[in-house]
Kinemage of the C-alpha trace (Angstrom):
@kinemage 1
@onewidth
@group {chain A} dominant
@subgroup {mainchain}
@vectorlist {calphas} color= white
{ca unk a 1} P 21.519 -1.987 -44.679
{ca unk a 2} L 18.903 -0.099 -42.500
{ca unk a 3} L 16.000 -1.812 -42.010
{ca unk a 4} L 13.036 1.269 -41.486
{ca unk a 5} L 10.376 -1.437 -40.951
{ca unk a 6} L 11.952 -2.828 -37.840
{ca unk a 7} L 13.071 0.961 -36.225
{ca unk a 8} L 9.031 2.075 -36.649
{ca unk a 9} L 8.292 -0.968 -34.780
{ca unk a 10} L 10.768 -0.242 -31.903
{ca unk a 11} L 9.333 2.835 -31.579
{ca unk a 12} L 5.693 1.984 -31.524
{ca unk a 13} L 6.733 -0.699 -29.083
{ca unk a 14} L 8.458 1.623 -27.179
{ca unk a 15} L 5.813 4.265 -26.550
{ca unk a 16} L 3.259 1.495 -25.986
{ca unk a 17} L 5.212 0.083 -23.226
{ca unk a 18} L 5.793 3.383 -21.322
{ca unk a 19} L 2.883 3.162 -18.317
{ca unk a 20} L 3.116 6.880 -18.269
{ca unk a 21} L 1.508 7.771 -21.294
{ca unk a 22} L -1.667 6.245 -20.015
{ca unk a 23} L -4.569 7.497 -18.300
{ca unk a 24} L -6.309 4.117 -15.868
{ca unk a 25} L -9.772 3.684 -14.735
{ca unk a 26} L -9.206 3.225 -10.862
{ca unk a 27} L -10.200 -0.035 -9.652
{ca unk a 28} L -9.827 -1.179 -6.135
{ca unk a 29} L -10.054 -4.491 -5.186
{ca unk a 30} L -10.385 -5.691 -1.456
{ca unk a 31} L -10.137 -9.007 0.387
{ca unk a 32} L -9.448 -11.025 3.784
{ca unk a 33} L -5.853 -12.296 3.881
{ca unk a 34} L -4.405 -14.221 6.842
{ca unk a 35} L -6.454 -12.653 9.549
{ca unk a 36} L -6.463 -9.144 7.984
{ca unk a 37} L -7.634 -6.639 5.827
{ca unk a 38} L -5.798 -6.075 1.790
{ca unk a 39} L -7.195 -3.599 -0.523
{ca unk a 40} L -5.219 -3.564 -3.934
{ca unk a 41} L -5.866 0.275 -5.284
{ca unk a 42} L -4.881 1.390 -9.080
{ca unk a 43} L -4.591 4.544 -9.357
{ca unk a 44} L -5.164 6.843 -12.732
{ca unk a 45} L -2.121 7.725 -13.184
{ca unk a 46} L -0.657 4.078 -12.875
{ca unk a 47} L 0.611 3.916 -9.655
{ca unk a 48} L -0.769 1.253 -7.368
{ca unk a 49} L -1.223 1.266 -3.918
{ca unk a 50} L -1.090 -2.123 -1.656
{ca unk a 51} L -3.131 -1.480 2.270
{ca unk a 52} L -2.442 -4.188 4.526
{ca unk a 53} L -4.368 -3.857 8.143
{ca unk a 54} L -4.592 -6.132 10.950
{ca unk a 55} L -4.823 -5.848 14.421
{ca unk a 56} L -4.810 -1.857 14.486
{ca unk a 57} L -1.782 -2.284 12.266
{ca unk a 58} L -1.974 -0.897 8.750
{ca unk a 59} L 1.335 -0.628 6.291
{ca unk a 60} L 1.506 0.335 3.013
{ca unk a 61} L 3.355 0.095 -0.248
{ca unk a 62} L 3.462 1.434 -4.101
{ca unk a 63} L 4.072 -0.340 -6.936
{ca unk a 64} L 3.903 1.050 -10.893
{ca unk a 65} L 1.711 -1.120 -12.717
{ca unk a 66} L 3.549 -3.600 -14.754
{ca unk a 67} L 1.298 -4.216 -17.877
{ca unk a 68} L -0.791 -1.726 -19.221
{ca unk a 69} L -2.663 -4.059 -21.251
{ca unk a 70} L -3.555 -6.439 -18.613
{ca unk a 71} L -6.673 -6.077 -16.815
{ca unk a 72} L -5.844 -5.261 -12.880
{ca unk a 73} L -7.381 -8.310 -11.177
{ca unk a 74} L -5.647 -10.624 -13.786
{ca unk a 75} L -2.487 -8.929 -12.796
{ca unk a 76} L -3.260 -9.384 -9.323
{ca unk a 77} L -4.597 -13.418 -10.091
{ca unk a 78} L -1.003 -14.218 -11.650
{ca unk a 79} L 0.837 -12.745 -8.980
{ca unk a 80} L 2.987 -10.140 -10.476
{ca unk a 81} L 2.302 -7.676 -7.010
{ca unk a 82} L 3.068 -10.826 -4.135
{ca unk a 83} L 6.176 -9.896 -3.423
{ca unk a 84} L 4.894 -6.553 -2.269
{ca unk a 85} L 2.307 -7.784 -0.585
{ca unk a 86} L 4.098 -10.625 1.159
{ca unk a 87} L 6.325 -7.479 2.246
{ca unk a 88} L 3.435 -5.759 3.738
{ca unk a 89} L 2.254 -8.707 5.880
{ca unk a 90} L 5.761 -9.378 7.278
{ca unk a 91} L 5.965 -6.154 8.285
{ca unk a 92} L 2.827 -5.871 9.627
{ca unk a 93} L 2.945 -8.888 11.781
{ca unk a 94} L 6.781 -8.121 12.796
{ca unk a 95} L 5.079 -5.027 14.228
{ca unk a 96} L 2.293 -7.176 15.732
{ca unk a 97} L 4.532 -10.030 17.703
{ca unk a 98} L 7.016 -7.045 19.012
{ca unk a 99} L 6.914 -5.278 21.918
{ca unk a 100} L 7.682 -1.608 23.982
{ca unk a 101} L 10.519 -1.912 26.946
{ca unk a 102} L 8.628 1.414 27.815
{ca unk a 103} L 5.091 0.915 26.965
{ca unk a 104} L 2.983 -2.531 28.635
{ca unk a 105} L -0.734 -3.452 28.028
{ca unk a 106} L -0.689 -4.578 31.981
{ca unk a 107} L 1.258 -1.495 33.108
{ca unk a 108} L -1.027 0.804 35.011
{ca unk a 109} L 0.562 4.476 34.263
{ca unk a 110} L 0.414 7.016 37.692
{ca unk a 111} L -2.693 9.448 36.893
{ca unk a 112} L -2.169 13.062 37.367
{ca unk a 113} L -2.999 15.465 39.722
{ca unk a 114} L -7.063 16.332 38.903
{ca unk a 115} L -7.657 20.300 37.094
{ca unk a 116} L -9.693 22.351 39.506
{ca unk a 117} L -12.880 22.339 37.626
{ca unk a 118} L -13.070 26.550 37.901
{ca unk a 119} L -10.069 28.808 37.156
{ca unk a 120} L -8.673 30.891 40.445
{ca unk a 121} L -10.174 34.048 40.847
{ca unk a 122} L -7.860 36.024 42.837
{ca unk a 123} L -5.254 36.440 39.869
């Protein structure tokens, strides 16, 4: 037998669940983690954006947001964007401890030849 009571309900549950029926109020949240900079943005349209900066170094990373009915900094207090963010800061301090066989702080680079300060006249 076909239960109608239990399809509406699918349904309804369905369309609540899709993120991208909804319209967010941004938030952005910000905060000092392990010697740099995190700012946690939501955008309107769902779509949240993860900064990580330190030391000059700045990655970042999207995420869609997981529970519409959730405030954002409860999301972010239980977690559910960590593993993106534990992403950024490996990344960011892989970038940190490596190092340029080209490029060195304690290199001096040869200067160039100085530009006459007037342009030749007898052109």
């Amino acid at each position: 037998m076909f239960d109608i009571k239990s399809f509406f309900k699918r349904e309804v549950e369905k369309k609540l669940i899709d993120v991208d029926d909804y319209i967010f109020m941004p938030e952005r949240v910000e905060m000092e983690l392990e010697g740099g900079l995190l700012n946690c943005v939501l955008n309107s349209d769902g779509r949240v954006d993860i900064f990580y900066s330190k030391e000059g170094v700045t990655e970042v990373s999207s995420a869609s947001r997981k529970h519409p009915f959730t405030s954002f900094e409860t999301e972010l207090n239980h977690g559910v964007y960590d593993d993106v963010i534990d992403d950024l800061i490996k990344e960011v301090s892989k970038i940190i401890d490596g190092s340029s066989k080209y490029f060195r702080r304690n290199k001096v680079l040869p200067s160039t030849a100085a530009l006459p300060s007037k342009p030749p006249t007898d052109l």
